[in-house]
Biopython code that builds the backbone (N, CA, C, O; Angstrom):
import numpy as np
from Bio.PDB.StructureBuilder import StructureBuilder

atoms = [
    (1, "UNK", "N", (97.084, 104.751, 98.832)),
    (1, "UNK", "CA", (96.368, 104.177, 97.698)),
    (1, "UNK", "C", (96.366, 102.656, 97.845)),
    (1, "UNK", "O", (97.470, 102.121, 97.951)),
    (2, "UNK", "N", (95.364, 101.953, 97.864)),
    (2, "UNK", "CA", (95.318, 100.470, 97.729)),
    (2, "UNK", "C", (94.261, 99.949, 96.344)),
    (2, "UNK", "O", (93.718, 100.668, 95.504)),
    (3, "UNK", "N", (94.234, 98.935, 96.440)),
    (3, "UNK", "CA", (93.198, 98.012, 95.547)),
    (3, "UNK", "C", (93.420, 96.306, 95.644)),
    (3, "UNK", "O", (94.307, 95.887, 96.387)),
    (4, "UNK", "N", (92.715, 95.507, 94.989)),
    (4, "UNK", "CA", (92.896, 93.952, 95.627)),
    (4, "UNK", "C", (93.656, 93.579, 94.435)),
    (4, "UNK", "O", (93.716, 94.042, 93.296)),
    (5, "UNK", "N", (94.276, 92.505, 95.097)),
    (5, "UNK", "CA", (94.768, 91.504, 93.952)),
    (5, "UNK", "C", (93.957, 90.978, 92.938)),
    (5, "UNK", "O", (92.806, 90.702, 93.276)),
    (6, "UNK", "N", (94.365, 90.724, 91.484)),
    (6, "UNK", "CA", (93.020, 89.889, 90.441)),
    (6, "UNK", "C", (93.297, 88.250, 91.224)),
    (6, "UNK", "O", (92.362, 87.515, 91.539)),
    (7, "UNK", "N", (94.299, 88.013, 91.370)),
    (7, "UNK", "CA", (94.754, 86.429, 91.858)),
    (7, "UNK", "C", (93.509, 85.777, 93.310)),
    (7, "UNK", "O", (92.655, 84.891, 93.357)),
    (8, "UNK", "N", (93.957, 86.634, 94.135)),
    (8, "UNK", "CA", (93.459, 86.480, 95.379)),
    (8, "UNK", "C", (92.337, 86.972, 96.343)),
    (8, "UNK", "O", (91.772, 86.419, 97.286)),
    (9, "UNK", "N", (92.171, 88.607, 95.594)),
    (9, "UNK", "CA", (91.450, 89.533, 96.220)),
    (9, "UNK", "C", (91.826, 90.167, 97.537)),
    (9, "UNK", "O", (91.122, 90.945, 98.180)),
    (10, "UNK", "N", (93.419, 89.587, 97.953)),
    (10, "UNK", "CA", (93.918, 90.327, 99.040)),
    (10, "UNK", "C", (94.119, 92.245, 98.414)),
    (10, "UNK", "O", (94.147, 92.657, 97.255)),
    (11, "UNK", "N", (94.230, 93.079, 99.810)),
    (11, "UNK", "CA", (94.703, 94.443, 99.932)),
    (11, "UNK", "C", (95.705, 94.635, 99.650)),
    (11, "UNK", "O", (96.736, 94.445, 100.294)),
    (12, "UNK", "N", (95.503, 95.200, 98.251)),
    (12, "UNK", "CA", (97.489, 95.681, 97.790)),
    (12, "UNK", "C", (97.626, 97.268, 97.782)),
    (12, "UNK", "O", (97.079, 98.080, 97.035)),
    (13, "UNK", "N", (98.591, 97.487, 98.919)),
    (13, "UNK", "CA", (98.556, 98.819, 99.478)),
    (13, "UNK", "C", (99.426, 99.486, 98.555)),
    (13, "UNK", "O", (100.389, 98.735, 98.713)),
    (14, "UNK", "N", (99.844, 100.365, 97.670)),
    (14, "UNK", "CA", (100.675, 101.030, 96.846)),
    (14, "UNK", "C", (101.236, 101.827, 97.853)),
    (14, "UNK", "O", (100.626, 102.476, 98.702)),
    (15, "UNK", "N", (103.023, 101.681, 97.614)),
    (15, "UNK", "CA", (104.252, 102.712, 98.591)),
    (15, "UNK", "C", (104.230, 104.046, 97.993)),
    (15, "UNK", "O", (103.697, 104.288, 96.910)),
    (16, "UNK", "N", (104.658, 104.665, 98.525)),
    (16, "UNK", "CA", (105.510, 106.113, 98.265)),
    (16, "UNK", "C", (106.071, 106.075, 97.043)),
    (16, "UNK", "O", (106.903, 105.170, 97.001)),
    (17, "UNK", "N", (105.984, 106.616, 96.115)),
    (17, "UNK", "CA", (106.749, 106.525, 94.743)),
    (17, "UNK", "C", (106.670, 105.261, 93.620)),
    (17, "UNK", "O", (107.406, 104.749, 92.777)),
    (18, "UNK", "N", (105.503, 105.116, 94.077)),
    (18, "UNK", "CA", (105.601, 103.715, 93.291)),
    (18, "UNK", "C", (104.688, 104.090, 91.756)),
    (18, "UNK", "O", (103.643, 104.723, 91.607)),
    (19, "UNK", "N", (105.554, 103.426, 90.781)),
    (19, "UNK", "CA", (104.886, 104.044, 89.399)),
    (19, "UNK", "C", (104.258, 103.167, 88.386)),
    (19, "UNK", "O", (104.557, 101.974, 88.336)),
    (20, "UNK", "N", (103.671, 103.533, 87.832)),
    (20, "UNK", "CA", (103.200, 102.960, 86.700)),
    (20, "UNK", "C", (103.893, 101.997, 85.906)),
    (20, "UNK", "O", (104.862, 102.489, 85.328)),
    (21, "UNK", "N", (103.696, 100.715, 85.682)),
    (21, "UNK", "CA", (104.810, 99.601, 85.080)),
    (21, "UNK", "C", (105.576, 99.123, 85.947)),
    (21, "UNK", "O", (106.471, 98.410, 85.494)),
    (22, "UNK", "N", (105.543, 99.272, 87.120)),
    (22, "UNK", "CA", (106.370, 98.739, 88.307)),
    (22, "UNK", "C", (105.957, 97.447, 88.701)),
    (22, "UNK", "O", (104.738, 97.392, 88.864)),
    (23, "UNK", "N", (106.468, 96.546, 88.877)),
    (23, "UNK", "CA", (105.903, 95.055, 89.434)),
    (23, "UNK", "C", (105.844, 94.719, 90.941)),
    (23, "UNK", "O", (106.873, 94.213, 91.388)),
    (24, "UNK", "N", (105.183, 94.842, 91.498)),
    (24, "UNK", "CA", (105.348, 94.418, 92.806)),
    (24, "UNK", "C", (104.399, 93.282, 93.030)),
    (24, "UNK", "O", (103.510, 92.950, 92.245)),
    (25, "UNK", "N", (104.655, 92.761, 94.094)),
    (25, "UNK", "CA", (104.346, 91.273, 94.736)),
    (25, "UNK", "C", (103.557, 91.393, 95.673)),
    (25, "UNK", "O", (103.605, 92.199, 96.603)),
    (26, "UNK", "N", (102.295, 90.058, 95.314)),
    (26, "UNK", "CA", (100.978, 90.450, 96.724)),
    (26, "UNK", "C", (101.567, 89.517, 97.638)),
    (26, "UNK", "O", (102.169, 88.449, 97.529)),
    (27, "UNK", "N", (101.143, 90.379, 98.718)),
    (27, "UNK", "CA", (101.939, 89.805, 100.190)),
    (27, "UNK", "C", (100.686, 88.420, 100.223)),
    (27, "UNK", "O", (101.209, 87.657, 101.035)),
    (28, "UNK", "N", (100.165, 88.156, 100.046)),
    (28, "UNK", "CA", (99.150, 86.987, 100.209)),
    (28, "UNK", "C", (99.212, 85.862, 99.364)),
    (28, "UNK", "O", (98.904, 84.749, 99.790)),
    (29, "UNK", "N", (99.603, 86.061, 98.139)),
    (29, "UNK", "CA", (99.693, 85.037, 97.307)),
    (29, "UNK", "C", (101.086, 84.975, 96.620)),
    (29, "UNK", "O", (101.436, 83.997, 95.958)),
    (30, "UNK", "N", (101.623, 85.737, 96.754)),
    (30, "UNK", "CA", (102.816, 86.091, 95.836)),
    (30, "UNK", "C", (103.083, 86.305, 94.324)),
    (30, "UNK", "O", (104.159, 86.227, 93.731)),
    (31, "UNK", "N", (102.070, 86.540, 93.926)),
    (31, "UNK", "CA", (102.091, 86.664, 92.264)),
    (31, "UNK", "C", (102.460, 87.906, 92.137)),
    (31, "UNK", "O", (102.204, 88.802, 92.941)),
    (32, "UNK", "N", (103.193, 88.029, 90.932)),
    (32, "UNK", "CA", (103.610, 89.048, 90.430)),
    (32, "UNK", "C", (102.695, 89.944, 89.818)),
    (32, "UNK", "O", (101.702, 89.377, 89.361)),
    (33, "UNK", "N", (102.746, 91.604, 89.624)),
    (33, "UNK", "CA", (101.622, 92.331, 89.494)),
    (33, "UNK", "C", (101.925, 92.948, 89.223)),
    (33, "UNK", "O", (102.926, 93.283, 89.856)),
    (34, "UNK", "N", (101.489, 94.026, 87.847)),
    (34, "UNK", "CA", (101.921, 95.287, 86.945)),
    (34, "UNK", "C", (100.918, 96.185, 87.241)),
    (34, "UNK", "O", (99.753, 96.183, 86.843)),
    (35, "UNK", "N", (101.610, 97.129, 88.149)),
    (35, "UNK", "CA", (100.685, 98.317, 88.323)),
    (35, "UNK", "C", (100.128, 99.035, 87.002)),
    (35, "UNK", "O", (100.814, 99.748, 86.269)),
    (36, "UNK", "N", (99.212, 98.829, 86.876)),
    (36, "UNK", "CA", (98.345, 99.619, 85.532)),
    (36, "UNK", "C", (97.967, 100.858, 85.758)),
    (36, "UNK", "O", (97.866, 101.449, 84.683)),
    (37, "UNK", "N", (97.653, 101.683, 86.871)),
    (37, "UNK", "CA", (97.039, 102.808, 87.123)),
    (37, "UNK", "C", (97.044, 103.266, 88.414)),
    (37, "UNK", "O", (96.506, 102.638, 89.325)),
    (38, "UNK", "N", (97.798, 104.660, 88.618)),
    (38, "UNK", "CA", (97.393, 104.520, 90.074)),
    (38, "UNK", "C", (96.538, 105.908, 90.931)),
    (38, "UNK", "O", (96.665, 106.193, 92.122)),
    (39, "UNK", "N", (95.463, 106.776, 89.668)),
    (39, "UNK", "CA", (94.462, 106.804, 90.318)),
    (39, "UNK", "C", (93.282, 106.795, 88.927)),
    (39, "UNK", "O", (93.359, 107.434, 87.877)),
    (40, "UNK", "N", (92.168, 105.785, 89.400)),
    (40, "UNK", "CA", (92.329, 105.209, 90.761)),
    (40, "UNK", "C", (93.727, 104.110, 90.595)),
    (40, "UNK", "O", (94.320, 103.848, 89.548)),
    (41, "UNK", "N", (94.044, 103.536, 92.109)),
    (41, "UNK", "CA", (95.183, 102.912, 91.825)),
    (41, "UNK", "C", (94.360, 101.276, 91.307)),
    (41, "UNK", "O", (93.156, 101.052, 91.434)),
    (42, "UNK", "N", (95.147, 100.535, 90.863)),
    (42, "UNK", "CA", (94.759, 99.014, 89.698)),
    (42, "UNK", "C", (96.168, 98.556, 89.629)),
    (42, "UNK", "O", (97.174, 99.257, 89.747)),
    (43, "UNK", "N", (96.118, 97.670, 89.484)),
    (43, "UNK", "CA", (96.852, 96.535, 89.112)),
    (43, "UNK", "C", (96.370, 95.425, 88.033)),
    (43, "UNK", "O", (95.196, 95.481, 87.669)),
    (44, "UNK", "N", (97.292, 94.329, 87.454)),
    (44, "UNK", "CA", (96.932, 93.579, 86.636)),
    (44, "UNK", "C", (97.664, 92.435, 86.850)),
    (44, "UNK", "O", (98.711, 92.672, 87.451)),
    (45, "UNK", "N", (97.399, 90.697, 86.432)),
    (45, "UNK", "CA", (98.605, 90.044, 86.168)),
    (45, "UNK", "C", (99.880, 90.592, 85.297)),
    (45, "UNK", "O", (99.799, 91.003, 84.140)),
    (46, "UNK", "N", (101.191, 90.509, 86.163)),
    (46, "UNK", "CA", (102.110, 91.136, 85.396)),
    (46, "UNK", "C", (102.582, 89.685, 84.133)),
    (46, "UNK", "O", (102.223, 88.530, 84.363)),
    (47, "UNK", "N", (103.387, 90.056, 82.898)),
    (47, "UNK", "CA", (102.965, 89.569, 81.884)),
    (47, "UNK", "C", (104.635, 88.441, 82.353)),
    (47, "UNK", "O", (105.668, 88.788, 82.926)),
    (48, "UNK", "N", (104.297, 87.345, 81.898)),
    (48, "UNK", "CA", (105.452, 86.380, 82.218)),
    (48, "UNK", "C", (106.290, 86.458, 80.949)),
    (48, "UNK", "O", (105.984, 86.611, 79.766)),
    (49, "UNK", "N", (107.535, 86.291, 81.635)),
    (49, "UNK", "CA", (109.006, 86.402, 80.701)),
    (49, "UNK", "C", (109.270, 85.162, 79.979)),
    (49, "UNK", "O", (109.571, 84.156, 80.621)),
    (50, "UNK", "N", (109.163, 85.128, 78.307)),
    (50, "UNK", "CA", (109.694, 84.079, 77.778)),
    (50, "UNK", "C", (110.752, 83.942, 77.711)),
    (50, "UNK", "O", (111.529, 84.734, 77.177)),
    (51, "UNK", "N", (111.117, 82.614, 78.383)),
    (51, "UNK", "CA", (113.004, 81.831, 78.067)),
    (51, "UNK", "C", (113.046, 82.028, 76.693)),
    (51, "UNK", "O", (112.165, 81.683, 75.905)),
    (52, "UNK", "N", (114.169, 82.634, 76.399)),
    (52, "UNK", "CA", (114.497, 82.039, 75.059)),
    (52, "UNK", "C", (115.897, 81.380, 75.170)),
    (52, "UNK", "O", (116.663, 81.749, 74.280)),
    (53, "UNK", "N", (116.312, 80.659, 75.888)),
    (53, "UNK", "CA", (117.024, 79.291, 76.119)),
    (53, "UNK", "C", (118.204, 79.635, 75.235)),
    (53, "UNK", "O", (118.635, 78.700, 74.560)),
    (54, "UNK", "N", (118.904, 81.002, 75.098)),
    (54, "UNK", "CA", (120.107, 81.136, 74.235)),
    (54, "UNK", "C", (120.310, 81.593, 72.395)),
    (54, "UNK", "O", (121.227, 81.937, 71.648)),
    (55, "UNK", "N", (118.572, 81.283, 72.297)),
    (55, "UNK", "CA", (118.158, 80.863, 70.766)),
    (55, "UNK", "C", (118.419, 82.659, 70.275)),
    (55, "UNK", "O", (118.241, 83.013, 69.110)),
]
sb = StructureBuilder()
sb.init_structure("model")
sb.init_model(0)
sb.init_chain("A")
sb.init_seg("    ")
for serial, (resi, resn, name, xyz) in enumerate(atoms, 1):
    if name == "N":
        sb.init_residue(resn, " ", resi, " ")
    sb.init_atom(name, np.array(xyz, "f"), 0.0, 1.0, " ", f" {name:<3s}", serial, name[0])
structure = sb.get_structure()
């Protein structure tokens, strides 16, 4: 299963067992990426972690 990055448009090949909500990293750009669906398989920007600095 593959599909492109939204970042780059590189080939992001999906592994063996890889699931839904899983984050993996495009080998081309390195952004982080929340598998949304995987058939067909998709991806999305994965959503960035707010610091909360202790508060």
């Amino acid at each position: 299963m593959s599909t492109n990055c939204p970042e780059c448009e590189a080939e992001i090949t999906f592994e063996e067992g890889t699931e839904i909500g899983e984050i993996i990293v495009c080998p081309d750009c390195g952004v982080d990426l929340e598998v949304t669906s995987l058939d067909p398989a998709a991806v999305d920007l994965a959503p960035m972690e707010q610091e909360d600095w202790g508060e």
